[in-house]
Each structure stands twice: as structure tokens, then as C-alpha cells.
C-alpha positions as CSV (number, residue, x, y, z in Angstrom):
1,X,72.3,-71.0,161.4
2,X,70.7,-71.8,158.1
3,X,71.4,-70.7,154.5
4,X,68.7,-70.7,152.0
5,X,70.2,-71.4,148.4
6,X,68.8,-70.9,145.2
7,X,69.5,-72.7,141.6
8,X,68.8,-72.7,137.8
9,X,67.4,-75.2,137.0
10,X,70.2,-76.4,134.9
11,X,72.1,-76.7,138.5
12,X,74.3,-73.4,138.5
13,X,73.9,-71.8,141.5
14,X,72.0,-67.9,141.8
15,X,72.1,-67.3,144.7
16,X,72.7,-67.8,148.8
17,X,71.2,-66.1,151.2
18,X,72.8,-64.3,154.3
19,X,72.4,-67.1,157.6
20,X,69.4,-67.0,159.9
21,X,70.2,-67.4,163.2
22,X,68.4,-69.9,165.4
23,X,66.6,-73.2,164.4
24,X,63.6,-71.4,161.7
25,X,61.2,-73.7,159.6
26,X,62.8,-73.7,155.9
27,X,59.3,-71.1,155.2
28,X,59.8,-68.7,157.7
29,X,63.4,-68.4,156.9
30,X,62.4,-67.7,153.5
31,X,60.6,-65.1,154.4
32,X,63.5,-63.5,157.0
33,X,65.8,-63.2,153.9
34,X,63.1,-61.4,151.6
35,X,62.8,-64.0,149.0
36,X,59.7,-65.0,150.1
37,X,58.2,-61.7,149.0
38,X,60.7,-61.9,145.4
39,X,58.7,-65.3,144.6
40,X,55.6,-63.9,145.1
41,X,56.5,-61.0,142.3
42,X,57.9,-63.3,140.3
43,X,54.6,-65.6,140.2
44,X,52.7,-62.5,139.1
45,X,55.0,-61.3,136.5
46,X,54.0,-65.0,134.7
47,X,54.4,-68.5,133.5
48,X,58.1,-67.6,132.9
49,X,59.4,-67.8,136.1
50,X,58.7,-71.4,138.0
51,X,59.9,-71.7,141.6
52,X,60.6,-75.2,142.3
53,X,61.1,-76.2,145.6
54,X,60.9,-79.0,148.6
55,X,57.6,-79.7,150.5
56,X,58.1,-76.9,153.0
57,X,57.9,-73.8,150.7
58,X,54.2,-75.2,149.9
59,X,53.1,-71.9,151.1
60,X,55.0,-69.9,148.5
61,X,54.8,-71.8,145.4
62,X,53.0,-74.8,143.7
63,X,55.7,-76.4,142.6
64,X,56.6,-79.1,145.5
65,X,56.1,-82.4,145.6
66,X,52.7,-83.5,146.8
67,X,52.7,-84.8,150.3
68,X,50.9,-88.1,151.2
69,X,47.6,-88.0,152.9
70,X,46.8,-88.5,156.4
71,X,46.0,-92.0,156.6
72,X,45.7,-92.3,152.9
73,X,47.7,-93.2,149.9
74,X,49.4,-91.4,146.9
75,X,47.4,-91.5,143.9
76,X,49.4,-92.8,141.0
77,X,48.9,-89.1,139.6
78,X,50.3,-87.8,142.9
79,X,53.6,-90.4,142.1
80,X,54.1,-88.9,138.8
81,X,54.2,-85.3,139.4
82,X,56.3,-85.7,142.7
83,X,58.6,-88.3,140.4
84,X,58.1,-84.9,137.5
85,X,59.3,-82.4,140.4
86,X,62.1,-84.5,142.1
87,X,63.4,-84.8,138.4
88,X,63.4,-81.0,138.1
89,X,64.6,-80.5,141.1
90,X,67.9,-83.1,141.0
91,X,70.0,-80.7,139.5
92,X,69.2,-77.8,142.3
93,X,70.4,-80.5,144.8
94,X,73.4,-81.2,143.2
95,X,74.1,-77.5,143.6
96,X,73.6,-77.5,147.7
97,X,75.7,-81.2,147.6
98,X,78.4,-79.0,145.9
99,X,78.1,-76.0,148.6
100,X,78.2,-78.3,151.8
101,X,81.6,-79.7,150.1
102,X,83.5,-76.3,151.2
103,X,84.0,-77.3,154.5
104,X,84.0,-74.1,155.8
105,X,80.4,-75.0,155.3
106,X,79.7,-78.5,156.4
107,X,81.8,-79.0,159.5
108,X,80.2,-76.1,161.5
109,X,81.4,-72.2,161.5
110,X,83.8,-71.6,164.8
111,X,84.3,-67.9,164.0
112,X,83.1,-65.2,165.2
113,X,79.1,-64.7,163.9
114,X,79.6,-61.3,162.4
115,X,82.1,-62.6,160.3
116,X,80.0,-65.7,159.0
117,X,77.8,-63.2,156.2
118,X,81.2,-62.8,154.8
119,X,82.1,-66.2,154.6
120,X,79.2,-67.1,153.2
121,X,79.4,-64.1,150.5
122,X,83.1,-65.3,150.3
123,X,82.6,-69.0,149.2
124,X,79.6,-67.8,147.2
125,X,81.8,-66.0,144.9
126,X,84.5,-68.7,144.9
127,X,81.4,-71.1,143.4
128,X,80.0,-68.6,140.9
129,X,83.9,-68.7,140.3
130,X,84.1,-72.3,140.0
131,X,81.1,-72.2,137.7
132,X,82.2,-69.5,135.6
133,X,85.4,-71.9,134.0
């Protein structure tokens, strides 16, 4: 099972999505959960809305760090903007680091799976909770 988890990019936490079942590439779980289709509307409302993201949502926005070519080497603009995004992007990990501490989370769900969406919805709202005082 896999979550997909969006943040602010002052590290509060918007949103988690329901699980995908089965071992999915980050992308195409993206694109089970819907939020593949939201980023795409919000990249054509504007320059107001910037999805940052790893290396494997390359496909749905421009904002990843820049991998490494094939035999080659990083250019020293290639080092900035990756150093630029990871920057950004350190306080959107914090957020999943804060997620995986419920343990409910990060030891492995033993209930039964149609229970596990409201787990997830559960702990959700116990972190927008958390965030909230």
C-alpha cells in the first residue's frame, strides 16, 4: 500500500491521499488518486500554483530535481537548481517524517484493508489537529 501526501510549502500538511494497493511507481499512483489530473489544472490556472515534487513526478511538473545524465555529469547549473528544489522541498519532507511517526503508519497496517482509508482519514485529521494548536 502507498499514500501519496501533499504539503505547503511552509511544511503543513494538505493533504493525504486514500492508499493504492499493490507496489505502483510514485507517477502512476498519482494518477490512481486523481491528483495527477488536479496538477495539471492547477499548472494552467498560472504561475501561482508551483507543484514541487521528487524525480518521479517529472511527468507532471517541472519542478524536480534534475537527474544526472547517462554517462555524464551534472552541470554546476544542474547542482544549483536541484540544491534550489531540495531546499524548497525540506520542509514537505519534514511533513511525511512527521506522518511515518504515527506508528499506525510506519510499522505496517495489520487490520483489515477496508478499514485502512479510515485510518488514514483518521490520523489525517489528528495531524491537521496537531497543526491547528
Amino acid at each position: 500500500m502507498g499514500l501519496q501526501v501533499a504539503a505547503f510549502r511552509d511544511g503543513r500538511l494538505a493533504d493525504v491521499s486514500s492508499p493504492v494497493r499493490g507496489s505502483r511507481h510514485d507517477s502512476r499512483a498519482l494518477e490512481e488518486v486523481g491528483w495527477a489530473e488536479q496538477i495539471t489544472q492547477a499548472r494552467r490556472a498560472g504561475p501561482l500554483i508551483a507543484v514541487i515534487a521528487d524525480t518521479a513526478y517529472i511527468k507532471h511538473t517541472r519542478l524536480t530535481p534534475r537527474k544526472k545524465p547517462r554517462g555524464g555529469h551534472r552541470t554546476s547549473q544542474d547542482k544549483q537548481w536541484n540544491h534550489r528544489i531540495s531546499s524548497m522541498r525540506a520542509p514537505i519532507e519534514r511533513t511525511i517524517a512527521l506522518l511515518k511517526q504515527w506508528r499506525i503508519l510506519s510499522t505496517g497496517y495489520r487490520g483489515r484493508l477496508t478499514e485502512l482509508p479510515s485510518v488514514i482519514h483518521m490520523v489525517t485529521n489528528l495531524e491537521f489537529y496537531r497543526q491547528a494548536t
